[in-house]
N, C-alpha and C positions, 0 to 999 in steps of 0.2 A: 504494500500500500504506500503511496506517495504523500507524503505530507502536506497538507494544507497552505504553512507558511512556503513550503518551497517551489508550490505551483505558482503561488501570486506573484513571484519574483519577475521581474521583466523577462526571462527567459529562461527555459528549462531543458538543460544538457541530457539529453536519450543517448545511451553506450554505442560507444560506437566499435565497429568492426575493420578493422585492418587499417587501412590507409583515407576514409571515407572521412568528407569533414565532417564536426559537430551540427547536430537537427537543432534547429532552434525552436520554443513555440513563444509567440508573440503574447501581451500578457493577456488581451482577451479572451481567444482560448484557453488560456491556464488558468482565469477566475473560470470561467463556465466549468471545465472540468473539474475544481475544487470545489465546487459548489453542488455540484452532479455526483461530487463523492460524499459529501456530508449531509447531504439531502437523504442517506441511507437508513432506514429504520435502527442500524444498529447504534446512530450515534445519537438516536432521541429516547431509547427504553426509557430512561430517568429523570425524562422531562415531566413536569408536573403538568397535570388533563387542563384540561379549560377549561370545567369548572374551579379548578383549585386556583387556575392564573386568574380567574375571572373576581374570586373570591379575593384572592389578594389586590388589584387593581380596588377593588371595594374599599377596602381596607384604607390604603392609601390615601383615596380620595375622603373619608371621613377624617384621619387624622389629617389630614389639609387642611377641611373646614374646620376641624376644633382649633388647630393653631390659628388661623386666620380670626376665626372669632374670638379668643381670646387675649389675641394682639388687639383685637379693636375693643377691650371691653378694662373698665377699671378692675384694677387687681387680679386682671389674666385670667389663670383657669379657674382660679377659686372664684372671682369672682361669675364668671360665665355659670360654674356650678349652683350659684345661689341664683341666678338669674333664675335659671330651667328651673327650680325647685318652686320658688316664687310661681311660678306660669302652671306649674304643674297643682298646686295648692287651689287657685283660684281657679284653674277648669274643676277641679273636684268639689269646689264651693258651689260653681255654678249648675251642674251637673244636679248634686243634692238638691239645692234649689227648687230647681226648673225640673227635674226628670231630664229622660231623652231628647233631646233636640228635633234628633232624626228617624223616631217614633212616628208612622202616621197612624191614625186611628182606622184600622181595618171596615172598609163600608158594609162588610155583612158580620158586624159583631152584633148582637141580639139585645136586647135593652133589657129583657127579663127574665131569671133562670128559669129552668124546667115545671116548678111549680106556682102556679098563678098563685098570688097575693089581691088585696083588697085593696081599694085606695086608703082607707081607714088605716090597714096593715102597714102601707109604706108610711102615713104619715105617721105614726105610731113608732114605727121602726127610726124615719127621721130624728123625731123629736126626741128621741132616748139615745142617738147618735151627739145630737150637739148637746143634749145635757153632758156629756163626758168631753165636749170641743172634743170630738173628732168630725171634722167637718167637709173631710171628705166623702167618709161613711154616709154622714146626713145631707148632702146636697144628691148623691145617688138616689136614695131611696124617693127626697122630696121630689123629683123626675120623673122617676118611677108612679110615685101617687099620682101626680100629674095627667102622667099620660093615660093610668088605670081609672082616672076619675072623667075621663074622656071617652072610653071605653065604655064604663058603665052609663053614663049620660048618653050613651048612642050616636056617639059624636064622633069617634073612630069606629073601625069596625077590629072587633078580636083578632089577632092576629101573631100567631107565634113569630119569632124569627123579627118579628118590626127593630130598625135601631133608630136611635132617639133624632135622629135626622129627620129619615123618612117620619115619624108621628110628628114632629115640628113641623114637617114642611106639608100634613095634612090637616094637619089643627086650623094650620094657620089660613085654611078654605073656608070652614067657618068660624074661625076667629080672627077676621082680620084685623081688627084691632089692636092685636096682642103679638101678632105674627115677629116681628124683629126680637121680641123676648122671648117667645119659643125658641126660637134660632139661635138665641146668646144662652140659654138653657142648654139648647143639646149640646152644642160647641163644650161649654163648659164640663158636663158629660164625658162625654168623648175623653178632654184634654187630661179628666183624672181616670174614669176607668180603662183606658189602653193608651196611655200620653203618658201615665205617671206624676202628673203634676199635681202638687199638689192646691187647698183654696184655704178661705179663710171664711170668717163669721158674715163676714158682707154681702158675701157670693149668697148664703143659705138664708140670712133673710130678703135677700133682694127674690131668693125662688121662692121664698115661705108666701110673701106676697105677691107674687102670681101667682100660686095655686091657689089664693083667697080670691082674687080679681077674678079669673078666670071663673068658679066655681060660680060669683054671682053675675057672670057674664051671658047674655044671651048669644046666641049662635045666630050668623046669620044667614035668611034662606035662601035657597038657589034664587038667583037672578037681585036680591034685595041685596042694601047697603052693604054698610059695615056696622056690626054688632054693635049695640047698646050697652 
């Protein structure tokens, strides 16, 4: 085998026999055939795969950015580590807070379990929710009455499977009066039973008082105004 360094040399001395002069080869050819010799499987067995070069180029490229950000940040690395720490804190605040961000409220999530309740029932259930301020518990249920007190009035029709949208958005046929509060009702619905968010005292009497409004509301009939 012919050595690499001594193919790339400007010329390469071939044996010669008897009296015949020295073969020269110029150095283009002697790259290409040095290259044509190490291009050989036997001289890459211990080359690392491409995932592992690929992994390491990764590597690289992050400790780049952490020096680069840490030159630009007071107190270097230490400080850049309190930075991320800080950032990290407050998405965990917010997160608590708020629920999911990126939660949507599934459109065929059902408004009511398996077993029917009374409006009586939900408000019952409500009101012994916000006696302990848990006021998620009791804004659910007072929804629930809501809806069940529309039902029994003959105002919706029965209806397994309903979610608190769709009975908003049929209430509000005949109760036009009331429609944009239905609406801010199911929304608020939705945003804690599958949004995770959590409400407060404000939310549960602002719904305690539509299901009283509504209750002494008339319905309005096909082709007639808007309820009284």
């Amino acid at each position: 085998m012919i050595a690499a360094g001594g193919i790339l040399g400007a010329q390469l001395a071939l044996p010669l026999t008897g009296d015949e002069p020295p073969v020269t080869i110029s150095r283009d050819p002697a790259r290409e055939a040095a290259e044509r010799e190490l291009s050989k499987p036997m001289y890459h067995e211990n080359d690392p795969s491409l995932f592992q070069r690929a992994l390491d180029r990764f590597w690289e490229w992050v400790g780049d950015l952490f020096n680069a950000a840490s030159g630009a940040t007071p107190g270097g690395g230490l400080g850049l580590v309190v930075i991320v720490l800080v950032v990290l804190l407050l998405l965990g605040i917010l997160w608590w807070r708020l629920g999911n961000p990126l939660r949507v409220p599934p459109s065929s999530a059902a408004l009511f379990d398996d077993r029917p309740h009374s409006a009586a029932e939900h408000r019952s259930a409500a009101e012994a929710h916000a006696a302990e301020h848990h006021w998620s518990q009791a804004v659910q249920e007072r929804m629930r009455a809501i809806v069940r007190s529309l039902e029994e009035r003959a105002l919706l029709d029965p209806r397994p499977g309903r979610t608190a949208d769709e009975a908003a958005s049929e209430a509000s046929q005949v109760l036009p009066s009331h429609a944009d509060r239905l609406r801010a009702a199911a929304r608020n619905f939705d945003a804690i039973t599958y949004g995770g968010r959590s409400t407060d005292e404000q939310t549960y009497l602002r719904l305690t008082e539509l299901d009283r409004d509504i209750e002494r509301t008339k319905p309005a009939l096909s082709g007639a105004g808007a309820a009284e």
